[in-house]
C-alpha atoms as one frame of an Amber mdcrd trajectory, in Angstrom:
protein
 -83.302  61.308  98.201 -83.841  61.152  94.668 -83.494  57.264  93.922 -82.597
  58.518  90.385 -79.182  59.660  91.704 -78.023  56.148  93.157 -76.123  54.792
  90.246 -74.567  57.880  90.126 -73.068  59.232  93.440 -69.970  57.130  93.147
 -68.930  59.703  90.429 -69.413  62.885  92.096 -67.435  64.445  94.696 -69.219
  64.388  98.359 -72.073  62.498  97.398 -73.291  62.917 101.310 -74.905  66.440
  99.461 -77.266  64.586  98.091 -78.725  61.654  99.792 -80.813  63.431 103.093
 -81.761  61.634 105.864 -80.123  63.681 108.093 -80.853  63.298 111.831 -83.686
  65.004 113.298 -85.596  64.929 110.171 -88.836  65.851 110.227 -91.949  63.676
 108.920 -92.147  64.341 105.031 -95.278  62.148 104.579 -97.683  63.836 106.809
-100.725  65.185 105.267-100.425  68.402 103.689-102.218  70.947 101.708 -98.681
  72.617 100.481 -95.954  71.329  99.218 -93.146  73.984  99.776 -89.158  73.515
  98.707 -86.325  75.945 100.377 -83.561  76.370  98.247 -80.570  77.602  98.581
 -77.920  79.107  96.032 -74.886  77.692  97.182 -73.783  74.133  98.147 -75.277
  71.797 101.229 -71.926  72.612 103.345 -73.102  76.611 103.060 -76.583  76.528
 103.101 -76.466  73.859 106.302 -74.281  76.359 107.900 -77.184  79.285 107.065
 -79.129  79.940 110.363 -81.984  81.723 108.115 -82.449  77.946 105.991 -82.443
  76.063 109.684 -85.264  78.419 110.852 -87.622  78.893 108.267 -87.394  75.172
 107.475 -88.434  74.329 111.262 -90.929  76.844 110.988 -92.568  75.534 108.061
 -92.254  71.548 109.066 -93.985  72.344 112.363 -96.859  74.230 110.763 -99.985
  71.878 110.064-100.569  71.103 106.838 -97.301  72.475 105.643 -94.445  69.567
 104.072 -91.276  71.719 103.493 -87.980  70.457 101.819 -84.507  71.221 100.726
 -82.717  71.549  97.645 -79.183  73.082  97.417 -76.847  74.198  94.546 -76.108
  70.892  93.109 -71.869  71.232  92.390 -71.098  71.184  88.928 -70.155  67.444
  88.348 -73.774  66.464  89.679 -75.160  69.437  87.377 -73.881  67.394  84.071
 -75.276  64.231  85.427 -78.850  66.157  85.719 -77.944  67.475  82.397 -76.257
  64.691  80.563 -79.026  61.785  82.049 -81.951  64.653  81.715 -82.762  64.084
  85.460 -84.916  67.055  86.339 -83.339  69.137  90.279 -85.047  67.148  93.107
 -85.149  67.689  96.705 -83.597  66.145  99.106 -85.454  65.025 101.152 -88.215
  63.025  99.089 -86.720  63.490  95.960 -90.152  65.135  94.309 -89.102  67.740
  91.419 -88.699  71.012  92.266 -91.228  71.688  89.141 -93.990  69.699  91.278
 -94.088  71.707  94.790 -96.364  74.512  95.122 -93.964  76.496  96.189 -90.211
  77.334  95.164 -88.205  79.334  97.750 -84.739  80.521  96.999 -83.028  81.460
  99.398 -80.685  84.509  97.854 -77.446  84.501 100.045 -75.132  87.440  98.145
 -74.792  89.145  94.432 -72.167  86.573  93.037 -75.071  83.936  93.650 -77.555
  85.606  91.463 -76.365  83.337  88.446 -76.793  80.113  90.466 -80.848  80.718
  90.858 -80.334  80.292  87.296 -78.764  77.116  86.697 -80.954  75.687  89.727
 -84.651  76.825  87.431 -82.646  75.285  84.240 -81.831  71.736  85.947 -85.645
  71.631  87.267 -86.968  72.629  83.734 -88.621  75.841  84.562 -88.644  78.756
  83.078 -86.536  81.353  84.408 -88.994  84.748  83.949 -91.810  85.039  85.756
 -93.716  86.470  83.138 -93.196  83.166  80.978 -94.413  80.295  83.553 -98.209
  79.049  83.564-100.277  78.152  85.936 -98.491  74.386  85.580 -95.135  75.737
  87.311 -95.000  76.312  90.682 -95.299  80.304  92.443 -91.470  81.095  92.744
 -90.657  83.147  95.452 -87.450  84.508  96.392 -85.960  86.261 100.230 -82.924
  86.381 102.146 -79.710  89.138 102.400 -80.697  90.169  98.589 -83.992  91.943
 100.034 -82.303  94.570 100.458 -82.370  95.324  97.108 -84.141  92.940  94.830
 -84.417  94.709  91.231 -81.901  93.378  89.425 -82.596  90.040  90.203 -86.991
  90.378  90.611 -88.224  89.470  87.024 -87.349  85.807  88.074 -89.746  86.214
  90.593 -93.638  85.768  91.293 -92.727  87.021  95.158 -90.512  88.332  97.216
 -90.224  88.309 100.772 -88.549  92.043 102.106 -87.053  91.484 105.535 -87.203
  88.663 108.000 -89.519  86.246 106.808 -90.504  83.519 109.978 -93.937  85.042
 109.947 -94.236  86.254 106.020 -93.313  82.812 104.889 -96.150  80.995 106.692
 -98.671  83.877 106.097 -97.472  83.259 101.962 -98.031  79.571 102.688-101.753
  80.056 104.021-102.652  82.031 101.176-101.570  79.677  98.737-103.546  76.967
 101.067-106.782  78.926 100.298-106.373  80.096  96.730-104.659  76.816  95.309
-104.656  76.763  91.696-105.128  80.655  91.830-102.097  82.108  90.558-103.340
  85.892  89.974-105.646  85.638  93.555-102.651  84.160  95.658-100.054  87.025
  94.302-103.045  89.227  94.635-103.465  88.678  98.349-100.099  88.176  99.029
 -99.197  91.720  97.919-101.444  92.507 101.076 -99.302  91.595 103.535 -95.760
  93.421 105.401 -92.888  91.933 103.442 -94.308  90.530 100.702 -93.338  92.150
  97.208 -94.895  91.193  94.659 -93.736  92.926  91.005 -96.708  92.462  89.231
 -98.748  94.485  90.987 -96.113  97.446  91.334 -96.445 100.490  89.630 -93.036
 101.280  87.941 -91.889 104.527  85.988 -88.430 105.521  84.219 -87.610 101.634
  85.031 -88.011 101.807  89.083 -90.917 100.718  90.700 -92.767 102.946  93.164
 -95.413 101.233  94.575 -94.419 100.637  98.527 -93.415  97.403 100.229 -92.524
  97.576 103.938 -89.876  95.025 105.433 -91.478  91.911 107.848 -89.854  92.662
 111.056 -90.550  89.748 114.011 -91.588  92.184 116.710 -91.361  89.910 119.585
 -87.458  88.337 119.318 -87.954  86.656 122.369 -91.162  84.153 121.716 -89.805
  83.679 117.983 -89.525  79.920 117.011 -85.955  79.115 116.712 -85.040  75.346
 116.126 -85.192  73.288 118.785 -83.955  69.995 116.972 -81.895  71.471 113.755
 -80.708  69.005 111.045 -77.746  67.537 111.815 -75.375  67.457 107.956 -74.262
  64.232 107.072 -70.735  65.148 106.436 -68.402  67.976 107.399 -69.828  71.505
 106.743 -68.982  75.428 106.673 -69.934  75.951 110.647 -70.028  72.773 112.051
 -71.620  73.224 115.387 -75.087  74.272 117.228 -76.039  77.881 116.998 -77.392
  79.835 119.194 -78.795  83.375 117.974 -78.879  85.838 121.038 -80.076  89.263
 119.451 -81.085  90.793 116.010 -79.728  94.302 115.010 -77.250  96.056 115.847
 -76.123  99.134 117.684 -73.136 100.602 116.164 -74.488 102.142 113.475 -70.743
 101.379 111.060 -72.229 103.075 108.031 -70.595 100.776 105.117 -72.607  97.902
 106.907 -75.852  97.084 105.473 -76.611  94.630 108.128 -76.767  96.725 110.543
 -79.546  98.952 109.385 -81.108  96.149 107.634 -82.178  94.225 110.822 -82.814
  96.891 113.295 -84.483  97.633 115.304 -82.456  95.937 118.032 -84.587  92.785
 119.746 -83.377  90.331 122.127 -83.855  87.314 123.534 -83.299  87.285 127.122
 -80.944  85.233 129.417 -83.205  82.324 130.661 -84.367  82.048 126.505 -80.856
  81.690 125.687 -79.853  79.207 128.521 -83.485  76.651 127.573 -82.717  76.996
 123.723 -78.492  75.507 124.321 -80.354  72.768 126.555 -82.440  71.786 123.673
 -79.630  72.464 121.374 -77.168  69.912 123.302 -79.880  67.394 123.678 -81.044
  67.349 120.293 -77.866  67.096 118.351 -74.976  65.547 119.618 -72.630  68.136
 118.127 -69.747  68.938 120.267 -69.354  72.516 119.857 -71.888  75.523 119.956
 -71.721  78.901 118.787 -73.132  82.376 119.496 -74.574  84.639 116.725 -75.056
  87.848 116.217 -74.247  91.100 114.287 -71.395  91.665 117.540 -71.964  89.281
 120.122 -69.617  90.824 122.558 -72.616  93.700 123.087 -75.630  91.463 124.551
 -76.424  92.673 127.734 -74.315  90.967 130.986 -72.262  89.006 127.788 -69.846
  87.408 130.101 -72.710  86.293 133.251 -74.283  84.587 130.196 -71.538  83.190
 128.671 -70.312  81.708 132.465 -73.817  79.929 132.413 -73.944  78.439 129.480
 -69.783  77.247 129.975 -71.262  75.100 132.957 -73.947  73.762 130.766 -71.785
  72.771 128.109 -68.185  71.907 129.894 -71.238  69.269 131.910 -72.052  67.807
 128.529 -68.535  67.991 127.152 -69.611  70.963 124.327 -67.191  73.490 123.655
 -68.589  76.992 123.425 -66.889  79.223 120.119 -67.020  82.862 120.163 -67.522
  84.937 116.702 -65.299  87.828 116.130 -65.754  90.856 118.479 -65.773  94.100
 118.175 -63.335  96.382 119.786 -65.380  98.156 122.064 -67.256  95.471 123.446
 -63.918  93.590 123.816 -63.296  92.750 127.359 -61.216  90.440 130.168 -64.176
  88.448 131.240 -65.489  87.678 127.857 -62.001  86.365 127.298 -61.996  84.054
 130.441 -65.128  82.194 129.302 -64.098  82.237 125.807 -62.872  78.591 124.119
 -59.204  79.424 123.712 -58.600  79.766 120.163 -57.315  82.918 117.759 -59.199
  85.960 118.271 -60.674  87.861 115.563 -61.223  91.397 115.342 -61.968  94.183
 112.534 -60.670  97.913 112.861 -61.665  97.781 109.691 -59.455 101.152 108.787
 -55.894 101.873 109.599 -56.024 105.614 111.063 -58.581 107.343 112.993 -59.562
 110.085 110.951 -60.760 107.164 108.318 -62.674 105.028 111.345 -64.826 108.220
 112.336 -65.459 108.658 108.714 -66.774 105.117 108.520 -68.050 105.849 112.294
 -66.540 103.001 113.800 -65.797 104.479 116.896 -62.593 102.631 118.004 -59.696
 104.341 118.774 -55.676 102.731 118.496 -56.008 103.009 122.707 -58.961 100.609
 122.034 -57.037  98.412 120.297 -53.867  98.363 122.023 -55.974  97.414 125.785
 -57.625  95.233 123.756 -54.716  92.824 122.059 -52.721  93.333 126.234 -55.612
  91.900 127.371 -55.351  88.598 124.483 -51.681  88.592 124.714 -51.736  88.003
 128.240 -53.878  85.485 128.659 -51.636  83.085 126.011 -53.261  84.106 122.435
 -50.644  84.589 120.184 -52.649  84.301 116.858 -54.767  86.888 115.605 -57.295
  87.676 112.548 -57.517  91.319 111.479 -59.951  92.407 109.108 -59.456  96.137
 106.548 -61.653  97.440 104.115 -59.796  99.139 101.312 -61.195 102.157  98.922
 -63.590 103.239 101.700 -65.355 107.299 100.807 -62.545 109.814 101.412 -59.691
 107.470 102.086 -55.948 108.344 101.100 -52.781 106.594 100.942 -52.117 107.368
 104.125 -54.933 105.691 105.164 -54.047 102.719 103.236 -50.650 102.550 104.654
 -52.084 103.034 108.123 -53.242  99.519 107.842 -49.393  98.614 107.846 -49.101
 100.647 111.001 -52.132  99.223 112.989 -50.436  95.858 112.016 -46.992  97.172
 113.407 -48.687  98.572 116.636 -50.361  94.818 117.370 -46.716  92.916 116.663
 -45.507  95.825 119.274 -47.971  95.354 121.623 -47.284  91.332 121.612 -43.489
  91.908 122.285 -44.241  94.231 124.812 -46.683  91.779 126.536 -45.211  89.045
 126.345 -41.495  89.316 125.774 -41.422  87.029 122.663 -41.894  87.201 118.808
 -44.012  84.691 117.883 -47.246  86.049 117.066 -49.349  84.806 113.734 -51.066
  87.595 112.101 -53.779  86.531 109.322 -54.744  90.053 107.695 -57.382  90.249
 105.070 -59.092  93.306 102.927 -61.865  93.384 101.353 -62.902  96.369  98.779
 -65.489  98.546 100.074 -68.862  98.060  98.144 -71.399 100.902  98.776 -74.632
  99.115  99.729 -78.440  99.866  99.768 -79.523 101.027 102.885 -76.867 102.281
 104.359 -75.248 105.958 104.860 -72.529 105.094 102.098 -75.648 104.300  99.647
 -74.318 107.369  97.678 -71.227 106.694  97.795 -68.405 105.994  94.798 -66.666
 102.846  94.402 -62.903 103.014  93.229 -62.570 101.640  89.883 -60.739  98.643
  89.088 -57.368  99.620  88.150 -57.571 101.713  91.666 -58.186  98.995  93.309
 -55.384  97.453  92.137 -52.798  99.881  93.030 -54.231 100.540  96.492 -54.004
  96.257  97.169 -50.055  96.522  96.353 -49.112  99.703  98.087 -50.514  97.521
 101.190 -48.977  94.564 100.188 -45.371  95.757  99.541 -45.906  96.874 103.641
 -47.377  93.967 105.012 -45.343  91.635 102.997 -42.295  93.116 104.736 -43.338
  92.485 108.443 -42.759  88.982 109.735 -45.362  87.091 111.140 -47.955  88.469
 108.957 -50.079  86.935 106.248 -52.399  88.833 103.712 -54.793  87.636 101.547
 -57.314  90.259  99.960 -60.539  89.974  98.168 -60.359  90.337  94.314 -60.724
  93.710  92.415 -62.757  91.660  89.803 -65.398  90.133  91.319 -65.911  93.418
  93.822 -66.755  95.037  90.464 -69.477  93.301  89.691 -70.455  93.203  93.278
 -71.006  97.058  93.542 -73.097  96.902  90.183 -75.141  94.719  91.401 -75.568
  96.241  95.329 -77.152  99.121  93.667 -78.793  97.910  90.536 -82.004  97.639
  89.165 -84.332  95.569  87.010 -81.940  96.024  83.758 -79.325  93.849  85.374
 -81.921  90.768  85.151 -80.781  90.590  81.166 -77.189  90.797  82.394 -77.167
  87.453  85.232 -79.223  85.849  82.000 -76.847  86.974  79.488 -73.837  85.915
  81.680 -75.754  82.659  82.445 -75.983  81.254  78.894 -72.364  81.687  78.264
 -71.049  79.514  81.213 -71.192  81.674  84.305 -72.835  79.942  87.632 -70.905
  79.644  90.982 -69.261  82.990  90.510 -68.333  83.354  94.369 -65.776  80.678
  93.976 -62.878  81.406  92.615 -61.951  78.759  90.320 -65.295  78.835  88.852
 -65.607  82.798  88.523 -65.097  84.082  84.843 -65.340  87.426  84.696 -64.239
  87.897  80.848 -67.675  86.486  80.399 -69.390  88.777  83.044 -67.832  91.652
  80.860 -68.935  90.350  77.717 -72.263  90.020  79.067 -72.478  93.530  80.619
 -70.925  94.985  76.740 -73.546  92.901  75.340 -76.548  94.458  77.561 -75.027
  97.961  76.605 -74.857  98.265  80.585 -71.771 101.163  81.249 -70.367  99.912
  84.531 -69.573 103.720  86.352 -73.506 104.515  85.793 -73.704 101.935  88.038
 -70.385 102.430  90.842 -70.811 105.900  90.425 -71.286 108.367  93.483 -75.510
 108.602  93.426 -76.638 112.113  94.095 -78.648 112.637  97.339 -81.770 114.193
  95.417 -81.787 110.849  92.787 -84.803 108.328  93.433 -82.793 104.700  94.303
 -83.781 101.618  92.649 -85.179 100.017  96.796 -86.316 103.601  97.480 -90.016
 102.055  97.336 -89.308  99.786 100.365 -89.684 100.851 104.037 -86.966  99.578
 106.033 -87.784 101.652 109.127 -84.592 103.373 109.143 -85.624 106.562 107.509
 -83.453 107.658 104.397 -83.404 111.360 105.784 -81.101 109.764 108.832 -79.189
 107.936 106.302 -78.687 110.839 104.212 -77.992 112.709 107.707 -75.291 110.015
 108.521 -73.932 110.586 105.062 -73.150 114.122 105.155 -71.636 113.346 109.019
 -69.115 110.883 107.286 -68.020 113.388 104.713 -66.777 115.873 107.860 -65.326
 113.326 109.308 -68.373 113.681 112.700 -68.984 110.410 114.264 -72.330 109.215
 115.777 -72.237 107.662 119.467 -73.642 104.410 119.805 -77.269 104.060 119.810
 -77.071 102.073 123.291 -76.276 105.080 124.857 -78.854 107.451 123.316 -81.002
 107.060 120.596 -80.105 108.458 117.632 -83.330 108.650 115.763 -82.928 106.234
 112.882 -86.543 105.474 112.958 -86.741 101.515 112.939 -88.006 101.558 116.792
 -91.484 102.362 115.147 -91.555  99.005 113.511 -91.271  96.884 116.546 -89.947
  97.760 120.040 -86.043  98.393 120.069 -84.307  97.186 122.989 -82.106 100.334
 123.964 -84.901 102.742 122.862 -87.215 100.862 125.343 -84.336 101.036 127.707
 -83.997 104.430 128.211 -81.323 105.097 125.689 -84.148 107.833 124.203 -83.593
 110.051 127.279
C-alpha cells in the first residue's frame, strides 16, 4: 500500500480498500520491463467482485516481464485526503503513482461511471485528454462493457481495447516492451492488431470515425487462462465467493440485451475444465461459497450432471454452490435439486406475450407457471422478478400486465402449496436502447413518460400483498440512453459535468443530475437528438467496429420486433447472425446450422 495513507485510514470509512496484501498476491518485485496498473471505476467491493479485473490481472502477473497492479475508485472521504494532503492516486499494491506505470488501464464498467475515470486522472495528476499528455505520462488505455461503444468517452484515451481483451492486453503490453519511450510507434503498432482502437490514427468525418476496428474475440474458450489462485478481498465485498465462468455468449438472442450479441459467438468450456478449475478454486481460496457465471447459466450443456459433480466436490470441502438467476426456459426440476436452497430469481422481463415476442424472449405464461410449481414445491417461497418498462411498442396494457404476471405467481403459490406466504421482490428497470443490438434504433420514452408508466405499475403492485417494488430512476436512465448511443461530443459533457461536482453518479446519494443538465445546456447538447428513434439508413457512432454480428441481421431482427415475429433460439438452428466467422460457435459447430 501506499505508506502515505497510514496516518490517515483511521478517518475513512473501510480503510481495508486501501491497504492490499490480499491473499494470493502475486510477486510485485520481480523483474519487469512494464509496469502496468488495472483500474477500475468503481470501489474495491465492485471491482473485486468483477470477473473481467480477476482475469486480466492473472493474466498479466503470470506473463514474464509483466508487474501488473490495482487501483480502484478511491470513495470520496479518501478523495479529499488525496486532495486536501496533495497525495497523488497510488496503487495498491506497491503504492507507485499511477502517473509512474507505463501503462494505465481503466477498466470502464457502465455509462454512470464515465465521470469517475475523471476524478481517478485528477487525483493522479494527469491530464485528462489524450491529446494534452507528453511523452512523461503514461499510454492510457481504456476496455471493458463500454467497448461497445466508446465515442463519447475516447478523447481520454491513447487506446482502446474493443471486445475481450485476455489476449489484446498482453499483445498491447509487448508492444510497449519493444517500443518503450515510443509513444507515436507503440500506438502506431498497436492500431495493428484485432481489438485495439486507437483514435489517432482513425479517419473521422461529420464527427464519427470510419476507419475499422474489429472486436478481440478468445477463439479457444476452453484453453483460456482463467485464475487459478484469485485475490482473496480483505473485507466483505459485492459477490463474495469463487467464480466459476462456464461459457461466453449467449443463445437467446433477447434483442434489448447488448450482452448477448456483444460476446457471441457462443464458446464453452467443457465439463472436465469446469470440474479442475472449482478444484483449484477451493484449494486456493478458502472461500466458502462458489458461484457459476454466465449470460444464463441454466443453458450449458448437461447443466444439472455438472452441477451434481461439482455439489460432491464442494459439499466434500464444505463450499456451498450459488446459482445466478435463470432463465425461464432453461428452468428445470433437476437444476433445482442441486441448487443451494435460497430465493430464486427470474426475469420475464415483460408482462404479456405479445410484448415478450416483441422483445423475442420466447417465454410463454405456461413457462412460467411450470416453472414457479416446480419452486413452490420444493419449499421456495421467496422470489425475485425482474420488468423492463418503456420497451419499443409497449402499451398500458402491457405495463399493467406486469401486475398480472405478479398475480398469476401469488396464484400459482396458493395453488401449490395451500398457504399465503410468499415474498415477492419486483424490480423495473427503464429500457435503454443499446449499441449493438436489434433495438439500436429504437426510441427511448422521455422522462415525464417514464414517470407515469412507474406509477400506473405501482398503484397495482402496491395493492397486492406480499409484494415489494423498487424501480430504477427515470433520471439517471436519461442520461444512460444519451450516453448508450453517443458519440465523441459527449466527452465535453462527462468534463463539463465533472468540474461542477459530479463523480460516482451510479450511486444514488451521490448522483446530481441538476448538474448533469446544466452540463448537457451548457454543451448545447439537445437530449431527444440523442434518445431519439435512429433511422435504419443513418451511419451509428460504433458503426466502424466489427462485432461479428452483422448489422443487416440486427436490422433484420429489428423489423421482426416491430411485427411482433419472434426468432427461435439459435441452439436449435442457426440463425445467421454472423459472429460464428470470428471464432467457432458452439451450436453452429454442433449442428444447429442444419
Amino acid at each position: 500500500m501506499d505508506e502515505r495513507l497510514k496516518p490517515f485510514l483511521t478517518e475513512v470509512e473501510k480503510p481495508a480498500r486501501y491497504i492490499g496484501g490480499e491473499y494470493n498476491t502475486p510477486d510485485m518485485l520481480k523483474a519487469c520491463s512494464v509496469r502496468f496498473c488495472l483500474c477500475f471505476t468503481d470501489l474495491y467491493e465492485v471491482g473485486m467482485s468483477n470477473l473481467g479485473i480477476a482475469i486480466l490481472y492473472d493474466v498479466l502477473n503470470s506473463a514474464e516481464g509483466i508487474v501488473c497492479e490495482r487501483c480502484f475508485a478511491p470513495w470520496t472521504d479518501m478523495g479529499k485526503v488525496l486532495k486536501d494532503n496533495k497525495i497523488s492516486l497510488s496503487s495498491i499494491e506497491t503504492g507507485r503513482e499511477l502517473k509512474n506505470f507505463d501503462i494505465v488501464g481503466f477498466s470502464v464498467p457502465y455509462e454512470m461511471s464515465y465521470t469517475n475515470i475523471l476524478y481517478m486522472l485528477d487525483l493522479a495528476e494527469i491530464p485528462f485528454r489524450a491529446k494534452d499528455r507528453g511523452t512523461e505520462y503514461p499510454l492510457i488505455v481504456g476496455g471493458g462493457p463500454a467497448s461497445a461503444n466508446p465515442e463519447p468517452i475516447i478523447d481520454f484515451f491513447d487506446a482502446f481495447f474493443i471486445g475481450e481483451g485476455e489476449e489484446t492486453d498482453l499483445a498491447f503490453c509487448r508492444i510497449v516492451e519493444k517500443y518503450k519511450g515510443d509513444k507515436r510507434k507503440i500506438l502506431e503498432e498497436a492500431a495493428k492488431i484485432d481489438g485495439i482502437y486507437v483514435p489517432l490514427f482513425s479517419e473521422v468525418k461529420d464527427g464519427v470515425n470510419v476507419t475499422p476496428v474489429k472486436k478481440a474475440v478468445v477463439k479457444n474458450f476452453d484453453a483460456a487462462p482463467f485464475p487459478k489462485r484469485p485475490l482473496v478481498p480483505n473485507m466483505g465485498i459485492i459477490h463474495d465467493r469463487s467464480v466459476l465462468e462456464l461459457y461466453r455468449g449467449c443463445y437467446a438472442g433477447c434483442r434489448f440485451c447488448q450482452a448477448c450479441f456483444f460476446y457471441r459467438p457462443v464458446r464453452y468450456r467443457e465439463k472436465d475444465t469446469v470440474k479442475a478449475l472449482a478444484e483449484e478454486l477451493i484449494k486456493n481460496t478458502g472461500f466458502d461459497e462458489m458461484g457459476l457465471s454466465s449470460l444464463s447459466t441454466g443453458d450449458y450443456e448437461d447443466i444439472c450432471a455438472l452441477i451434481s459433480e461439482l455439489k460432491e466436490l464442494t459439499e466434500r470441502k464444505n463450499v456451498s454452490l450459488q446459482m445466478p438467476s435463470m432463465r425461464l426456459d432453461s428452468f428445470t426440476e433437476g437444476v433445482l435439486e442441486r441448487a443451494k436452497k435460497t430465493s430464486l430469481t427470474f426475469a420475464p422481463e415483460a408482462g404479456t406475450q405479445r410484448l415478450r415476442n416483441v422483445i423475442n424472449k420466447n417465454i410463454t405464461d405456461e413457462d412460467i407457471v411450470n416453472s414457479m410449481r416446480i419452486a413452490f414445491s420444493k419449499g421456495y417461497t421467496t422470489v425475485k422478478l425482474y420488468f423492463m418498462l418503456g420497451l419499443p411498442t409497449e402499451t398500458d396494457e402491457d405495463v399493467l400486465g406486469i401486475a398480472e404476471t405478479v398475480k398469476l405467481i401469488k396464484k400459482t403459490f396458493i395453488e401449490t402449496t395451500g398457504r399465503k406466504n410468499i415474498i415477492m421482490n419486483v424490480s423495473t428497470a427503464m429500457f435503454i436502447p443499446k449499441a449493438v443490438t436489434p433495438f439500436q434504433w429504437a426510441e427511448q420514452i422521455s422522462e415525464e413518460e417514464m414517470y407515469r408508466r412507474q406509477n400506473l405499475l405501482k398503484k397495482e403492485l402496491f395493492a397486492i400483498k406480499g409484494v415489494h417494488y423498487a424501480w430504477h430512476g427515470a433520471d439517471i436512465s436519461v442520461l444512460e440512453g444519451i450516453f448508450a448511443r453517443g458519440d465523441r461530443r459527449l466527452s465535453d459533457v462527462v468534463e463539463k459535468a465533472y468540474e461542477k461536482g459530479c463523480l460516482f453518479d451510479g450511486w444514488s446519494e451521490h448522483f446530481k443530475y441538476d448538474k448533469w443538465l446544466e452540463a448537457l445546456a451548457e454543451c448545447n447538447v439537445n437530449i431527444a437528438s440523442y434518445t431519439g428513434e435512429r433511422k435504419t439508413d443513418q451511419v451509428l457512432p460504433w458503426d466502424f467496429i466489427d462485432f461479428g454480428v452483422k448489422k443487416t441481421y440486427l436490422l433484420k431482427e429489428w423489423q421482426k420486433a416491430l411485427k411482433g415475429e419472434t426468432t427461435p433460439p439459435c441452439k436449435h438452428k442457426c440463425t445467421g447472425c454472423g459472429a460464428s466467422a470470428m471464432a467457432s460457435c458452439r451450436f453452429y459447430e454442433n449442428g444447429a446450422n442444419k
